[in-house]
C-alpha positions as CSV (number, residue, x, y, z in Angstrom):
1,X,7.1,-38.6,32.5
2,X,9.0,-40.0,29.5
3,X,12.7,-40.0,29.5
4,X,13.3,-39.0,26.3
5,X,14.8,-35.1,27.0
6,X,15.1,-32.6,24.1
7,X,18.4,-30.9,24.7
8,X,18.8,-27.2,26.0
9,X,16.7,-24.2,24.3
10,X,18.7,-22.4,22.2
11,X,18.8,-18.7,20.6
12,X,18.7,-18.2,16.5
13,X,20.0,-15.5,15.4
14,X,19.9,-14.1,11.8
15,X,22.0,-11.7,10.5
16,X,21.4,-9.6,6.9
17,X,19.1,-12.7,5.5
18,X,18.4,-12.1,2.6
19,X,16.7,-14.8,0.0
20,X,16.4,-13.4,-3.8
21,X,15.0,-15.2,-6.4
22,X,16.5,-15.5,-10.5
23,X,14.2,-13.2,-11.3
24,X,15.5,-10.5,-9.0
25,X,13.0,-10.2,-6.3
26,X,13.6,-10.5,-2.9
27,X,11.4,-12.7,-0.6
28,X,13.2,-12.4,2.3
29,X,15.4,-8.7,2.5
30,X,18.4,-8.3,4.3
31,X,16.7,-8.9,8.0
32,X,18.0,-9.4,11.4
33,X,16.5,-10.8,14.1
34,X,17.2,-12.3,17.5
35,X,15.2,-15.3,19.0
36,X,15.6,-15.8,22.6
37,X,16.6,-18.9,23.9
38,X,13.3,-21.0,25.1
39,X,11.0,-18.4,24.0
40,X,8.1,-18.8,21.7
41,X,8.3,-16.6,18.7
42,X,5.9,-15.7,15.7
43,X,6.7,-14.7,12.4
44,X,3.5,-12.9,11.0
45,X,2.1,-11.4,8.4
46,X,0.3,-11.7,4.9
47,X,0.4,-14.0,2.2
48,X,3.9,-13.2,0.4
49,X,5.4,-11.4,3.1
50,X,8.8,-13.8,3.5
51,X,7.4,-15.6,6.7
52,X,7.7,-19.3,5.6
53,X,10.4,-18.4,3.4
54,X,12.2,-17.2,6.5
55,X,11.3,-20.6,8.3
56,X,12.5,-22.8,5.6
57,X,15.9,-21.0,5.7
58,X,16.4,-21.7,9.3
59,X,15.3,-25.0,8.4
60,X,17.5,-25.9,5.8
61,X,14.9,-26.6,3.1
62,X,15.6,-23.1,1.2
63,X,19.3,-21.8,0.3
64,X,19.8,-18.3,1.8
65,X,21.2,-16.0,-1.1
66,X,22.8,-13.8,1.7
67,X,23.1,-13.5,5.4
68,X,23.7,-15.8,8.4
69,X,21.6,-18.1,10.6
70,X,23.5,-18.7,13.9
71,X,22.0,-21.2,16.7
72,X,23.6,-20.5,20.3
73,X,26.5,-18.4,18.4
74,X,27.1,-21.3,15.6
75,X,26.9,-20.5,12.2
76,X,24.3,-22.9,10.7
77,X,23.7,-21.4,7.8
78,X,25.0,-23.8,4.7
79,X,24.5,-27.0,7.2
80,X,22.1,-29.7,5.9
81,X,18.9,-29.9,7.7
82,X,19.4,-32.8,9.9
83,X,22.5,-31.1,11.2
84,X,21.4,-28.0,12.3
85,X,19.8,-28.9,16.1
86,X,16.1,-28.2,14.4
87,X,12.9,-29.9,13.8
88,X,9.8,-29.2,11.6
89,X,6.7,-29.6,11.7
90,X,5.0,-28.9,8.4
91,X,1.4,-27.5,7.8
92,X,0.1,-30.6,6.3
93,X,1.1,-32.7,9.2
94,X,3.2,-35.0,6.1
95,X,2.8,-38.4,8.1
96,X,3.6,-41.2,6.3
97,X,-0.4,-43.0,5.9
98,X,0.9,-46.4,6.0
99,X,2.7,-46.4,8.6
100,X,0.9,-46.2,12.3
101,X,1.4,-43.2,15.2
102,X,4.2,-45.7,16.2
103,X,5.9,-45.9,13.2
104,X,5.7,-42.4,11.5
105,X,7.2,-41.3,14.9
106,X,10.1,-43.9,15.1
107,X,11.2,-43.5,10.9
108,X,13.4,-40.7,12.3
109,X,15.5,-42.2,14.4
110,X,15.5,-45.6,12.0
111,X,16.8,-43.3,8.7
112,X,19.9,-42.2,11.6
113,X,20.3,-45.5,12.2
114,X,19.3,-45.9,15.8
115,X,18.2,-49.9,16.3
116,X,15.1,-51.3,16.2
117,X,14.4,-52.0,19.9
118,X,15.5,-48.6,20.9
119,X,13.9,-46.4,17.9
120,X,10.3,-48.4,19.2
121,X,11.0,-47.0,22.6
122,X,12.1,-43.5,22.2
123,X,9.3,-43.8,19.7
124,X,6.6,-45.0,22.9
125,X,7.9,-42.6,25.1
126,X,7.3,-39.5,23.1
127,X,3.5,-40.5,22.0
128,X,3.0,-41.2,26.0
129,X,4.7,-37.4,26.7
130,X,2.0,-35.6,24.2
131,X,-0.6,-38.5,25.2
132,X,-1.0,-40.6,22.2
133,X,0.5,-43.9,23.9
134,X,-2.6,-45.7,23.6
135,X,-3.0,-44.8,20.0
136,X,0.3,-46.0,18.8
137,X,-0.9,-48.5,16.7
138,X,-3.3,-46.5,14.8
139,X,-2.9,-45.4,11.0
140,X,-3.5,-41.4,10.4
141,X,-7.0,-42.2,8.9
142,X,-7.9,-43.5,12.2
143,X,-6.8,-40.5,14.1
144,X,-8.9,-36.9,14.0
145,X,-6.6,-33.4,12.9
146,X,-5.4,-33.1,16.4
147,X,-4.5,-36.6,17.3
148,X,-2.4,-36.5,13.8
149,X,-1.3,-33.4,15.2
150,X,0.0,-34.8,18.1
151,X,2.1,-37.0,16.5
152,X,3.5,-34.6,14.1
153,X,4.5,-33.1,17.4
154,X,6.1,-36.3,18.6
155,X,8.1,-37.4,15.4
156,X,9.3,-33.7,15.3
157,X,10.8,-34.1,19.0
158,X,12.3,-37.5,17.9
159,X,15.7,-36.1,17.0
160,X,16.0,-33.8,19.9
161,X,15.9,-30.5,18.6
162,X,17.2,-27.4,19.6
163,X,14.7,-25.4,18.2
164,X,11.2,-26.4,17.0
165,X,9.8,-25.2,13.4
166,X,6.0,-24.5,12.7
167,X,5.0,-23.9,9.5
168,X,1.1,-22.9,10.3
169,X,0.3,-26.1,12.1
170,X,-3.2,-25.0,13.0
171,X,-4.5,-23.8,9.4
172,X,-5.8,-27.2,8.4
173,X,-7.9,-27.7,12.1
174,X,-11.6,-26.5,12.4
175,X,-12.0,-23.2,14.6
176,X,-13.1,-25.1,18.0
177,X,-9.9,-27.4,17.5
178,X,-7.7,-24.3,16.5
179,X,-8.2,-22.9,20.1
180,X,-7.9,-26.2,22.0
181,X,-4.8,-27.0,20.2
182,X,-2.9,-23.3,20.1
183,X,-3.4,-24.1,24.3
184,X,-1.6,-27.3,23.6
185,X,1.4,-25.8,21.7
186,X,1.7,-23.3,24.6
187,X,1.6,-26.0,27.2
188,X,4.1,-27.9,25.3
189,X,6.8,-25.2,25.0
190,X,6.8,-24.1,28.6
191,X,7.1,-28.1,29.2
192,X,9.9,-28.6,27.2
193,X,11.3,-25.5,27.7
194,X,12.2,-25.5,23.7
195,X,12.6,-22.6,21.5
196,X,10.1,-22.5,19.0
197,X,9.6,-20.2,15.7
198,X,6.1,-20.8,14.5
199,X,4.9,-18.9,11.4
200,X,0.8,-17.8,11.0
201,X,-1.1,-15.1,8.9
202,X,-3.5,-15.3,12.1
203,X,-3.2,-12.2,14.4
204,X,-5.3,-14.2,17.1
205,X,-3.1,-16.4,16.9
206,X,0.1,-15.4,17.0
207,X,-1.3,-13.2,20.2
208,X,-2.7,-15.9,21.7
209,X,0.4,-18.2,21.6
210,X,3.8,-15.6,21.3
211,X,6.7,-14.1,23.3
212,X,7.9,-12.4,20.8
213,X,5.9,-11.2,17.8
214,X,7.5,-10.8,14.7
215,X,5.4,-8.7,12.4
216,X,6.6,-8.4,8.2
217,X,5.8,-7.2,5.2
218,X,7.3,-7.7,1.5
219,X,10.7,-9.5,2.9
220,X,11.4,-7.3,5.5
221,X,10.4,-6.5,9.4
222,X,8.3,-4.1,10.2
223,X,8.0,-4.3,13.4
224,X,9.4,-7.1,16.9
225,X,8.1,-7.0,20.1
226,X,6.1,-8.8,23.1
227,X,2.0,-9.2,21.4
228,X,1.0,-6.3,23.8
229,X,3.4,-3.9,22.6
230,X,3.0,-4.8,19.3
231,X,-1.0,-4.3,19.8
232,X,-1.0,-1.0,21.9
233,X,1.8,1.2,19.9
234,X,2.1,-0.1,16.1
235,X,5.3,1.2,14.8
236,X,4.2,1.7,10.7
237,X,0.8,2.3,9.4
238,X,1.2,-1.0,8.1
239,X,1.3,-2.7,11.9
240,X,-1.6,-0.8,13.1
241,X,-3.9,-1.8,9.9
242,X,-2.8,-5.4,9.9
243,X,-3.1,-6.2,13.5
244,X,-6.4,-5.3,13.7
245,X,-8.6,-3.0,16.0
246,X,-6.9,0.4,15.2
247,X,-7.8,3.4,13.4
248,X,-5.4,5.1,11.0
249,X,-6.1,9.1,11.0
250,X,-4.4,12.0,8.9
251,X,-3.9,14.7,11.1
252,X,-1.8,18.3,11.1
253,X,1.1,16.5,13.2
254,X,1.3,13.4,11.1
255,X,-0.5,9.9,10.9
256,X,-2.2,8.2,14.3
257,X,-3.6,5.3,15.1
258,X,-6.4,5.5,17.5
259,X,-7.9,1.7,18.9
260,X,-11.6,1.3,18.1
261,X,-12.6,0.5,21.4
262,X,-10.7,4.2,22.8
263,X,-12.9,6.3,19.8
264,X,-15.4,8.2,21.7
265,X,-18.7,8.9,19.4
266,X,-21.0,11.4,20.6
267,X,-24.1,13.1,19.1
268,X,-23.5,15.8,16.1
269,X,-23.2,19.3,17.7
270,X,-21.6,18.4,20.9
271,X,-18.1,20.2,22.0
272,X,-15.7,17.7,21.6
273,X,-13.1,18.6,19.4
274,X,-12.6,15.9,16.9
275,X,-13.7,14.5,13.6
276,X,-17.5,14.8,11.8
277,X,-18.3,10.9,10.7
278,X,-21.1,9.6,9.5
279,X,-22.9,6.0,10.6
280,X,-22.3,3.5,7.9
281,X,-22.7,0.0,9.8
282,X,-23.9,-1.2,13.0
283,X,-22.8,-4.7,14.4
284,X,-24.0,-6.5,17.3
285,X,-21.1,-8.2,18.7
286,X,-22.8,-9.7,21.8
287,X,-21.0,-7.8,24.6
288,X,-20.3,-4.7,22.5
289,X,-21.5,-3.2,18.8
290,X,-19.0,-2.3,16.5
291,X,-19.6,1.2,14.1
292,X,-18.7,1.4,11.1
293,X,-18.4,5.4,10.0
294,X,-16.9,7.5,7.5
295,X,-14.8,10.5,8.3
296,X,-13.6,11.9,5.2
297,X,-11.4,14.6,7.5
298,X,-9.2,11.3,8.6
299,X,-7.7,10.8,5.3
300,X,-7.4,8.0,3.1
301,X,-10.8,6.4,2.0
302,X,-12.1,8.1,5.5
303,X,-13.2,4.4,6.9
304,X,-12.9,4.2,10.4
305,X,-14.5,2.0,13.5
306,X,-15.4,2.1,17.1
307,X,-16.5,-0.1,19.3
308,X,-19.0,0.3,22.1
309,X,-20.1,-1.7,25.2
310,X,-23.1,-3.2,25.1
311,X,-24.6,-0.7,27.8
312,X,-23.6,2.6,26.3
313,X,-25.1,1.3,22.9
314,X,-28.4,0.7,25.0
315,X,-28.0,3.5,26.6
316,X,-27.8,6.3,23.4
317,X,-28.0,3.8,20.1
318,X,-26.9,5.1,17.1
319,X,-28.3,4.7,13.7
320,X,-26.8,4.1,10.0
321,X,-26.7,7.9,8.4
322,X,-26.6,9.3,11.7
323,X,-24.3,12.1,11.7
324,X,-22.2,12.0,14.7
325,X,-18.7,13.6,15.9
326,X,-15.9,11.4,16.6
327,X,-12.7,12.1,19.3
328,X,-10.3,10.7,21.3
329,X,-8.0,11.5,24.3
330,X,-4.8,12.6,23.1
331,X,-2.7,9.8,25.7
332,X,-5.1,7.5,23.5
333,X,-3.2,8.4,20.0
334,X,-0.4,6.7,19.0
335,X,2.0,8.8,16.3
336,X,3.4,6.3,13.4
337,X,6.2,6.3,11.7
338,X,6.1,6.0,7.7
């Protein structure tokens, strides 16, 4: 194990940020937020939504217009970047392709002025802790997306950070290496035992990886929470669309959401109460099939889903333009606010 030690985790706090543009518009509106200290957190949501703009604030790389960013109860918020306890790692990897592992790694601590001899060190060490040691010498061409990941990871840790940025690191990897390397960035933050804020438009993702989940839309926060709450009871319509997996219906008490796979879907005439849908797609997804229907009766452009195991599919399939009556049991609705 190296010796090179980040310091201690540390919580962010941001209080009424707020980033407007000269044009008026708000990227980021008036949000707060509370990252716990050595917790993994994901800021998530759609193109636009504030997410990276949020990041870069923290960061230091964009001017807040309002509001505070506070690490561990400091006020960081008009601090340049390399004064702030935090580290980024960019989307894009940036490493320097001239330089090798070695080098990109060590430029850190050579622009703070650390010596030669001990920048190449502190440089070794942290390609050894994320297992690049014996690539050190080798130029980014000669490394594949997650080797050059790896040391994106490494240069970042170089100054010790407090907390560790991620501006979609895994966008620019192929699927396969997307899911080897989201188990790497887990593995890495409970090892060590940093805070880091990672930003993704990928629901999977942000499950797969997160504490806390940070869900927004159009500058502001929709919705905070551990990925299973977040999942299960979707505070807005907007949540419960986004995230995937639920169904929004208009009913006399207000707006649900219902999860596909908790939609029962029996034959037309049976006694369930519930909605009258019609068969629109069928999807063999290998250990279940997915319906598509439409249920004018649940409001909006009456699209809904529900997905069945493999067996009960074998066992009574259904058919596109099969008419078909659609319910659910009431613990299984989930009211939303607006």
């Amino acid at each position: 194990m190296s010796d090179v030690q980040p310091r201690a985790p540390s919580a962010i706090e941001l209080v009424a940020l707020t980033k407007r543009y000269a044009s008026g518009a708000a990227a980021v509106d008036d949000i707060d937020l509370r990252i716990a200290p050595g917790s993994y957190c994901c800021l998530l949501g759609p193109s636009g939504c504030g997410k990276s703009t949020t990041l870069r604030m923290i960061a230091g790389h964009e001017i807040a217009s309002a509001g505070d960013i506070l690490l561990d109860g400091r006020n960081i918020t008009v601090l340049p970047a390399a004064d702030r306890g935090t580290a980024m790692m960019f989307q894009s990897f940036a490493l320097f392709p001239h330089l090798s592992a070695l080098d990109n790694v060590a430029f850190s601590l050579r622009m703070r002025g650390v010596g030669k001899d001990e920048r190449i060190m502190r440089a070794q060490e942290l390609l050894e802790r994320v297992a690049m040691g014996a690539l050190a010498q080798r130029k980014p061409s000669e490394l594949s997306g997650g080797q050059q990941q790896r040391v994106a990871l490494a240069r970042a840790l170089a100054t010790q950070p407090r907390v560790l940025l991620l501006d979609e690191p895994l966008s620019a990897l192929d699927p396969f290496l997307r899911i080897q390397m989201r188990a790497e960035l887990r593995r890495w933050q409970k090892d060590l035992g940093l805070t880091f804020i990672h930003v993704t438009h990928s629901q999977e993702e942000a499950m797969a990886l997160a504490d806390t989940m940070v869900v927004m839309n159009r500058g502001r926060i929709e919705q905070v929470g551990a990925p299973r709450d977040v999942y299960n009871a979707p505070a807005t319509e907007f949540v419960a669309r986004f995230m995937g997996g639920h169904n929004v219906i208009e009913t006399s008490a207000g707006k649900i959401a219902v999860r596909t796979d908790q939609l029962q879907v029996s034959p037309s005439g049976s006694a369930l109460a519930g909605l009258m849908g019609t068969v629109t797609d069928v999807e063999y997804q290998g250990t279940y099939v997915l319906l598509g229907l439409h249920a004018p009766a649940a409001g909006g452009d009456g699209a809904v889903s529900a997905m069945l195991s493999e067996a009960a599919f074998a066992q009574r399939p259904y058919a596109t333009g099969e008419t078909v009556q659609l319910s659910w049991a009431p613990p299984q609705a989930h009211a939303l606010s607006a």
